[in-house]
N, CA, C and O of each residue as an XYZ file, in Angstrom:
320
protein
N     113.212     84.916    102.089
C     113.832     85.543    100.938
C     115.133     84.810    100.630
O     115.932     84.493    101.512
N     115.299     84.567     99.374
C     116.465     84.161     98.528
C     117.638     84.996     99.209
O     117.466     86.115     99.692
N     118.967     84.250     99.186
C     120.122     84.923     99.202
C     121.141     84.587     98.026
O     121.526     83.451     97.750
N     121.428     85.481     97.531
C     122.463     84.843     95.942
C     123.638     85.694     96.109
O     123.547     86.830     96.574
N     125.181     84.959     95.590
C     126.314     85.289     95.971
C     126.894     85.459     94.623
O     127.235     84.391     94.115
N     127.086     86.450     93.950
C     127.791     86.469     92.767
C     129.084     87.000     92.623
O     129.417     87.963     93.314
N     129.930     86.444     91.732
C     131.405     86.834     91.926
C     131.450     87.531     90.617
O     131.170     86.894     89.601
N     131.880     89.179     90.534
C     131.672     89.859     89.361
C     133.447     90.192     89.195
O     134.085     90.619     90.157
N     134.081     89.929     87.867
C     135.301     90.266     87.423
C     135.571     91.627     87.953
O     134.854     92.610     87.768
N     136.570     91.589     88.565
C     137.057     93.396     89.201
C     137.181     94.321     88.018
O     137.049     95.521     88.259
N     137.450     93.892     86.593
C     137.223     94.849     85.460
C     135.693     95.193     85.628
O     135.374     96.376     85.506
N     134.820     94.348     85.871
C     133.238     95.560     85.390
C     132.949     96.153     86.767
O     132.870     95.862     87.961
N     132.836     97.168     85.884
C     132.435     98.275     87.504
C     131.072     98.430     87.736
O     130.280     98.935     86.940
N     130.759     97.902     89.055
C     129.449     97.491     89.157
C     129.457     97.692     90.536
O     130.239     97.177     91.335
N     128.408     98.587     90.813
C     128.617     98.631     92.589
C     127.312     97.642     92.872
O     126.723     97.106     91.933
N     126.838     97.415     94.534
C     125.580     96.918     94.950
C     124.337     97.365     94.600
O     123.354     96.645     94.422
N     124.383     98.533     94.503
C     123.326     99.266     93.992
C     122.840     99.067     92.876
O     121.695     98.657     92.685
N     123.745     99.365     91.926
C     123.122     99.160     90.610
C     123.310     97.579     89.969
O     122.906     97.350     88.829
N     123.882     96.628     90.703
C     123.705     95.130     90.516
C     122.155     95.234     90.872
O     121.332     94.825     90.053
N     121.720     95.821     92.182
C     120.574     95.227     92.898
C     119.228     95.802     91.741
O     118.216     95.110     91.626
N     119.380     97.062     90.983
C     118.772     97.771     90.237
C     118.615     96.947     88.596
O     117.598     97.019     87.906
N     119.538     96.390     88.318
C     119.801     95.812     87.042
C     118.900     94.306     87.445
O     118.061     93.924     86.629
N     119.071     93.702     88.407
C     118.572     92.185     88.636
C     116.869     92.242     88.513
O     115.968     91.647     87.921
N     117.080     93.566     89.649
C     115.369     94.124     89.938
C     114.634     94.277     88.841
O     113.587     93.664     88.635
N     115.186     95.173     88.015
C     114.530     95.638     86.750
C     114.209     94.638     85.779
O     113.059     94.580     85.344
N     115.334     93.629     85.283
C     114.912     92.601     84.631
C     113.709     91.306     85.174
O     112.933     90.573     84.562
N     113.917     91.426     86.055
C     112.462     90.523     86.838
C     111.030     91.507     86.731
O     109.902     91.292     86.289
N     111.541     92.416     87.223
C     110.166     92.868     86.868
C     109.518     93.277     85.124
O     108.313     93.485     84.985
N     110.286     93.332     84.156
C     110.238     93.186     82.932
C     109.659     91.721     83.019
O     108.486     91.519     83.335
N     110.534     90.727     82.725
C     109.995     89.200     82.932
C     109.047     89.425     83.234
O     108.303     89.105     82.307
N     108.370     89.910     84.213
C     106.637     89.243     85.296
C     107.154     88.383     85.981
O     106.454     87.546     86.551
N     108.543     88.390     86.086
C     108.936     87.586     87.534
C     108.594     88.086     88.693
O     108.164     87.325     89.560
N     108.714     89.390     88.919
C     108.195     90.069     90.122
C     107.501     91.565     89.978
O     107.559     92.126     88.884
N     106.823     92.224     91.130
C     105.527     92.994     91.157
C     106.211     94.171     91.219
O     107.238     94.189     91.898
N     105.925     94.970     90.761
C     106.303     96.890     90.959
C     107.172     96.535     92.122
O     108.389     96.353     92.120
N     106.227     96.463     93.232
C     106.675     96.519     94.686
C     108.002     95.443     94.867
O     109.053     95.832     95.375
N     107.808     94.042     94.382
C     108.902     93.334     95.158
C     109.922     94.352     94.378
O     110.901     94.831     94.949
N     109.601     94.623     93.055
C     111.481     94.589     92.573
C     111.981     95.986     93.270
O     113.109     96.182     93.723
N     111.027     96.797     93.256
C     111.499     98.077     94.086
C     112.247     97.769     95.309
O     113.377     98.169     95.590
N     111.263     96.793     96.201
C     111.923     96.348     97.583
C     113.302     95.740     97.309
O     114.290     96.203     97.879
N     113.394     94.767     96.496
C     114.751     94.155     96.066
C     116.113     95.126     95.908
O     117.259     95.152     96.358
N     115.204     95.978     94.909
C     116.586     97.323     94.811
C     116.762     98.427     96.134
O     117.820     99.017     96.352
N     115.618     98.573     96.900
C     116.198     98.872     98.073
C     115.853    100.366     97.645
O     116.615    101.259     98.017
N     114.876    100.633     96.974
C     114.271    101.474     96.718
C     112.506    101.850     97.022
O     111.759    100.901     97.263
N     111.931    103.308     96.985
C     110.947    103.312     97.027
C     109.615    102.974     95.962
O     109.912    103.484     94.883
N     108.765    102.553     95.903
C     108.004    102.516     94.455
C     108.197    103.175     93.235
O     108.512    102.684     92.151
N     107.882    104.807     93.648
C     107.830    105.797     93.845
C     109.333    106.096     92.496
O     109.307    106.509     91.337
N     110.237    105.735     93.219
C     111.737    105.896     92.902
C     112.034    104.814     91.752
O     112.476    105.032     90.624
N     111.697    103.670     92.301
C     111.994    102.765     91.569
C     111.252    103.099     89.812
O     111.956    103.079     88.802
N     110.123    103.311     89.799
C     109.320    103.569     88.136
C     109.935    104.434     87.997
O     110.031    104.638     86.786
N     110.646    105.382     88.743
C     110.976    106.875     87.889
C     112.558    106.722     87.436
O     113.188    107.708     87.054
N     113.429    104.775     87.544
C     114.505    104.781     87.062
C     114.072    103.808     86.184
O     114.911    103.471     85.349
N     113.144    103.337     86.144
C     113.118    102.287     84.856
C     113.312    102.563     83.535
O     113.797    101.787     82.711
N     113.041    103.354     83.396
C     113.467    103.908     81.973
C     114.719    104.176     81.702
O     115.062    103.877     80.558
N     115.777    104.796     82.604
C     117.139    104.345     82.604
C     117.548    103.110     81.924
O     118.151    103.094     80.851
N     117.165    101.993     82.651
C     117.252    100.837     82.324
C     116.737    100.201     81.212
O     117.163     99.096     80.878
N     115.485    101.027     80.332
C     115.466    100.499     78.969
C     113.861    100.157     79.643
O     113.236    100.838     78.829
N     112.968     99.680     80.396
C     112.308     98.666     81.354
C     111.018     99.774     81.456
O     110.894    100.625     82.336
N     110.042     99.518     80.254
C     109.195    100.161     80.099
C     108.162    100.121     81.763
O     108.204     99.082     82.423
N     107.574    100.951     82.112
C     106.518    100.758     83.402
C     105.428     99.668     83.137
O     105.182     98.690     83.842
N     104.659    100.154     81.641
C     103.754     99.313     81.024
C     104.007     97.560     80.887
O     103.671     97.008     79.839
N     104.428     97.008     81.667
C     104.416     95.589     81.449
C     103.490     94.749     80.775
O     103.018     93.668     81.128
N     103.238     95.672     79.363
C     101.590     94.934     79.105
C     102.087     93.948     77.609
O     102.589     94.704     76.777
N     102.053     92.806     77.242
C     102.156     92.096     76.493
C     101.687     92.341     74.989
O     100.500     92.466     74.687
N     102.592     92.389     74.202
C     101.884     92.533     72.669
C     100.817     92.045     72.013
O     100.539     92.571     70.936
N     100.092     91.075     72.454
C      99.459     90.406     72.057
C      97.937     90.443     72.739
O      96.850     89.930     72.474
N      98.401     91.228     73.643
C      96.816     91.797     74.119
C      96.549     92.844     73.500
O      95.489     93.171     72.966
N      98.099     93.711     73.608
C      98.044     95.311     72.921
C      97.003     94.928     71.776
O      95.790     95.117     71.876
N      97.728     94.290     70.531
C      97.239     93.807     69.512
C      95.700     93.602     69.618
O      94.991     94.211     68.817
N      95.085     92.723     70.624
C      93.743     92.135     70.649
C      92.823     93.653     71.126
O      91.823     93.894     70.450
N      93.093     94.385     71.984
C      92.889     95.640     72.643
C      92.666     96.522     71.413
O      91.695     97.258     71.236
N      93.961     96.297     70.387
C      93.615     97.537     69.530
C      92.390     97.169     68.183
O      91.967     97.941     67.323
N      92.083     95.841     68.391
C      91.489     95.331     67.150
C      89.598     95.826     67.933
O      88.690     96.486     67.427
N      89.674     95.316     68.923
C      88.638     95.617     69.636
C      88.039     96.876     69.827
O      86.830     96.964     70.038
N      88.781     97.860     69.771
C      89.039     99.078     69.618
C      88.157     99.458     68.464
O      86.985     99.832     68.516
N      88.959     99.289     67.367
C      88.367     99.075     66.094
C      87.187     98.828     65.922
O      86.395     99.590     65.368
N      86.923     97.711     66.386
C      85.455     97.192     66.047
C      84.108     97.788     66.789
O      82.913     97.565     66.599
N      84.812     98.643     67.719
C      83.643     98.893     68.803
C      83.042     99.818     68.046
O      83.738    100.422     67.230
N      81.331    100.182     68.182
C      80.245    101.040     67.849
C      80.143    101.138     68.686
O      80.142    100.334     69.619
N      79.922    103.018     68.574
C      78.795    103.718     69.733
C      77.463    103.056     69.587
O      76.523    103.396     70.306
């Protein structure tokens, strides 16, 4: 595992926690990392972790517009 050292201005108030929650969340948005790593990253449970994403703006659904899109056209077209 990575180790990263960041030096944050003593004006923003930012504890470990919610640095580790903010980094987490945006990777797992990206598809940089899986439910699980970013949860593990924040030092949280799965469980815990989806039930703050939305805090963070960081929908659960990581699903791409452009499938949505293809999904809903398909949709459409399907006959019983």
């Amino acid at each position: 595992m990575k180790t990263i050292q960041l030096n944050i201005p003593d004006n923003v108030d930012l504890n470990d926690r919610e640095a580790k929650m903010l980094l987490a969340s945006r990777l797992f948005e990206k598809g940089k990392m899986t439910l699980g790593q970013a949860a593990e990253l924040a030092g949280l449970s799965k469980r815990t972790f989806m039930e703050i994403l939305g805090d963070y703006s960081v929908s659960l659904f990581n699903y791409p517009i452009s499938e949505l899109e293809n999904d809903v056209n398909n949709a459409r077209n399907y006959s019983l």
